[in-house]
C-alpha positions in Angstrom: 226.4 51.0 246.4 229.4 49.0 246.2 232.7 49.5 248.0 236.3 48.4 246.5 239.7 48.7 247.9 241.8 48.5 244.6 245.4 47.8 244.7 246.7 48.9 241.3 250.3 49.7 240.2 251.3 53.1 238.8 254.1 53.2 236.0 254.3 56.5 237.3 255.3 55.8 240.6 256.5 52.7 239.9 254.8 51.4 243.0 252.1 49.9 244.2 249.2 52.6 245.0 246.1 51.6 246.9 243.0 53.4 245.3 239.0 53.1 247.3 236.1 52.8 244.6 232.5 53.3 245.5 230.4 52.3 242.5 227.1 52.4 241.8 225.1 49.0 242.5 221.4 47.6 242.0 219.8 46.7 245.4 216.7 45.5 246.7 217.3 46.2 250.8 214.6 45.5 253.1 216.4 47.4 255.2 218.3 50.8 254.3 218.2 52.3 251.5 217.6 50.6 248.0 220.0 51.9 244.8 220.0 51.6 241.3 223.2 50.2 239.3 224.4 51.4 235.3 226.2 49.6 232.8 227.6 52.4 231.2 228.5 56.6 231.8 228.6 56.5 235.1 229.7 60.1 236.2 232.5 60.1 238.5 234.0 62.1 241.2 237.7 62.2 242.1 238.0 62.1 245.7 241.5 63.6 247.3 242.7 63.4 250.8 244.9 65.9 253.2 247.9 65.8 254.4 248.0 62.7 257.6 245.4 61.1 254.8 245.6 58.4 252.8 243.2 56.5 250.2 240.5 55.1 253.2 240.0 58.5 254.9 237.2 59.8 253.5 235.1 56.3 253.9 236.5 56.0 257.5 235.5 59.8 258.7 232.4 60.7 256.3 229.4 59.2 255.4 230.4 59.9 251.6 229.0 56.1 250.4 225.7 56.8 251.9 225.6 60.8 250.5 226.6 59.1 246.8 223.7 56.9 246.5 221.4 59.8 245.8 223.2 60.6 242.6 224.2 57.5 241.0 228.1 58.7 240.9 230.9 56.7 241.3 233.8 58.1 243.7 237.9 57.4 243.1 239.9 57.6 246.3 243.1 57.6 245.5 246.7 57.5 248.1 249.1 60.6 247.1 251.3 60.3 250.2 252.0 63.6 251.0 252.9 64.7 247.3 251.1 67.5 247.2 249.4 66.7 243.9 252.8 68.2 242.6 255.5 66.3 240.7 258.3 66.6 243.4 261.4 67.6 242.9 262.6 64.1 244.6 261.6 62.2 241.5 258.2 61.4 242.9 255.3 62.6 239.9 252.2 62.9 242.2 250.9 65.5 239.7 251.2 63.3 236.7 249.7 60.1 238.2 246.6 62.1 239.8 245.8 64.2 236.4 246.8 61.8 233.9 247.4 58.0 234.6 244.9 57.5 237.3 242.3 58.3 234.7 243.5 55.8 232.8 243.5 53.3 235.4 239.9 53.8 236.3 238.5 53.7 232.5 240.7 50.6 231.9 239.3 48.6 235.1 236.2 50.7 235.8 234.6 50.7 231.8 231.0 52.0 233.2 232.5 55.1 234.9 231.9 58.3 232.2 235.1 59.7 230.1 232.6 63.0 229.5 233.7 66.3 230.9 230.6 66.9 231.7 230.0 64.0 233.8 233.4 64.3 235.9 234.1 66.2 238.6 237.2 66.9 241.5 236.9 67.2 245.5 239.5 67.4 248.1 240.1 68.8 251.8 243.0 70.7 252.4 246.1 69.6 250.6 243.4 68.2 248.3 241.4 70.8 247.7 244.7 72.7 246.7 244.6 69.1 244.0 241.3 69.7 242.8 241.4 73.4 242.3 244.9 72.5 240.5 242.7 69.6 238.7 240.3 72.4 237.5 242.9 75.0 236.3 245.8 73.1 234.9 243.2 70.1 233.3 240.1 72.3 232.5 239.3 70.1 229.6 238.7 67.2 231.7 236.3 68.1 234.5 232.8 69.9 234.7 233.4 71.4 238.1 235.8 71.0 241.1 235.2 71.6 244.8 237.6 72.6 247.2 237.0 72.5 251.1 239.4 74.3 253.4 241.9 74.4 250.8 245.4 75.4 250.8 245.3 76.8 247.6 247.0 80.1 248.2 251.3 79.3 248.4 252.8 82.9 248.6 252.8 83.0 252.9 256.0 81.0 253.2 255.8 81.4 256.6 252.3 79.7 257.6 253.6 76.8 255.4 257.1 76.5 257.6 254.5 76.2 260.8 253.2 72.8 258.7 256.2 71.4 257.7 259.5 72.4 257.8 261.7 73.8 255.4 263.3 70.5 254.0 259.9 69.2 253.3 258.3 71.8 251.0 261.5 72.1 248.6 261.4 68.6 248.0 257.6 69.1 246.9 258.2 72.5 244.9 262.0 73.4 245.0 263.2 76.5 246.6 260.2 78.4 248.5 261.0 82.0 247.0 260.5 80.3 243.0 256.9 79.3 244.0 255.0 82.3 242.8 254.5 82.3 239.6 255.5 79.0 239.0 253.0 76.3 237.5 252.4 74.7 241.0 250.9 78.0 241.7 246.9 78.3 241.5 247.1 82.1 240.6 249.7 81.4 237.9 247.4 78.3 236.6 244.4 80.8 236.8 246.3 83.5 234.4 247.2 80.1 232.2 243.7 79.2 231.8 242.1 82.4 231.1 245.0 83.2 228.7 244.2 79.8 226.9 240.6 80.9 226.2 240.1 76.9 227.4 236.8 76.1 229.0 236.8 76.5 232.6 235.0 74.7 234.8 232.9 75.7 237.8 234.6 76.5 241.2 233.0 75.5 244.7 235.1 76.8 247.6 234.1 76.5 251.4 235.9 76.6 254.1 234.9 77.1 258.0 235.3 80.9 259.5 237.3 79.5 262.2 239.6 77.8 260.0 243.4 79.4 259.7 242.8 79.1 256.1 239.3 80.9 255.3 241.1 83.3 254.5 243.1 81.7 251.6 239.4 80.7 250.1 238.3 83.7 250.3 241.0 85.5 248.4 241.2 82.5 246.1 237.3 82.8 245.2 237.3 86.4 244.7 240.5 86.0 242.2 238.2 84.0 240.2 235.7 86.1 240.2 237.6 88.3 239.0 238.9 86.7 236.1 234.5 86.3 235.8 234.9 82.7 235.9 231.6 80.8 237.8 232.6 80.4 241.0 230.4 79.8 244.4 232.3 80.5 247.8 230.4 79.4 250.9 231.2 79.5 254.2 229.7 78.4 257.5 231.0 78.0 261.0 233.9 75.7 261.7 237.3 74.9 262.3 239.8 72.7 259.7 238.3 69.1 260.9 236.1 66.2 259.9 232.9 67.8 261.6 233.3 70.4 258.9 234.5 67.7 255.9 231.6 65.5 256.6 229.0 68.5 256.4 229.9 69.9 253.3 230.8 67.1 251.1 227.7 66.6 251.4 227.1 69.8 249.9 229.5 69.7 247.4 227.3 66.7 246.0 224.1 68.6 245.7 226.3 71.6 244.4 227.6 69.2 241.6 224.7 68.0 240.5 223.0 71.2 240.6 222.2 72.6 236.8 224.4 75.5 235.5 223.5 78.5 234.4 
């Protein structure tokens, strides 16, 4: 596999945003473990970070490169700041560049990675597994599945949010705190949007550790979609909302991926 650190500009943003590529590569090791390169439809994974996490977190804490090489995937790490995956109310359209332009980036400088739904998939801890689950609902049309690993993907307990962040913070990412439900920055609003739609959905992978504050936000979240009777899989094992928990089930959320559908 090959690693990249990619420095690409975002019209977006207009700024500069540092983006980590592993790509597939041909190699003969003696020593490790030999891979196989493609020229073309390479199926891809977009990678998202937490909040405190930037574009190099997953390499740094995970053994993500070393997991890929089984599956011949390419994996786009992207920096979001602490946007949220949201287009901010402070002029700053995280939501926009992750769902729309960084695509573009990747096919433009990347031309081997896959633009087939079926070959593209989301992942994210955290704050990013509140972007992929968003990925999956609001941009059904664009990925296969999406996985999301002690997510914060339910946004109605103001008050758990305020013990994050205070006040000041999350109205600049969604505007006053009470106009959240319901709004499109709301997974359960985005879940009614899609099933309304008649779009195709996805699959859902949700896992989160039972001593993690926010197993239970997964579990409500996965049982919404189930019972909207879209293909969801919720699994849950023990830990607590840290890398020792990440690093396991990425892992997981490969073989999931690459599993075949029903």
């Amino acid at each position: 596999m090959a690693f990249l650190q990619v420095n690409v500009y975002s019209n977006v943003l207009q700024m500069e945003v540092m983006v980590n590529v592993i790509l597939p590569q041909t190699t003969h090791k003696k020593i490790g473990t030999a891979t196989t390169g493609a020229a073309e439809d390479v199926s891809v994974l977009y990678l998202l970070h937490g909040m405190g996490g930037n574009h190099s977190v997953w390499e740094r804490r995970t053994s993500i490169e070393r997991y890929v090489a089984d599956y011949q995937m390419a994996v786009v790490m992207p920096s979001t700041d602490l946007g949220f995956y949201t287009n901010t109310t402070y002029d700053m359209n995280y939501w926009t560049f992750i769902s729309e332009e960084l695509p573009e980036i990747v096919h433009e400088l990347f031309p081997q990675i896959t633009d087939k739904r079926e070959k593209t998939f989301a992942a994210g801890l955290s704050m990013g597994g509140y972007g992929a689950l968003k990925l999956g609902l609001a941009k059904s049309e664009n990925f296969a599945a999406v996985a999301s690993l002690s997510g914060a993907v339910v946004l109605s307990d103001v008050k758990s949010l305020l013990t994050v962040r205070n006040e000041a913070y999350w109205q600049g990412i969604f505007g006053p705190l009470d106009q959240i439900q319901g709004s499109k920055n709301d997974p359960l609003y985005l879940l009614e949007e899609l099933v309304n739609s008649q779009k195709p959905a996805p699959r859902f992978f949700l896992a989160c550790g039972t001593e993690d504050d926010l197993y239970p936000a997964s579990q409500y979240m996965a049982h919404k979609l189930k019972q909207k009777e879209l293909a969801v899989t919720f699994e849950e094992g023990p830990g607590k909302h840290d890398w020792v928990f990440w690093d396991t089930w990425i892992e997981r959320v490969l073989e999931w991926f690459n599993e075949k559908s029903d």
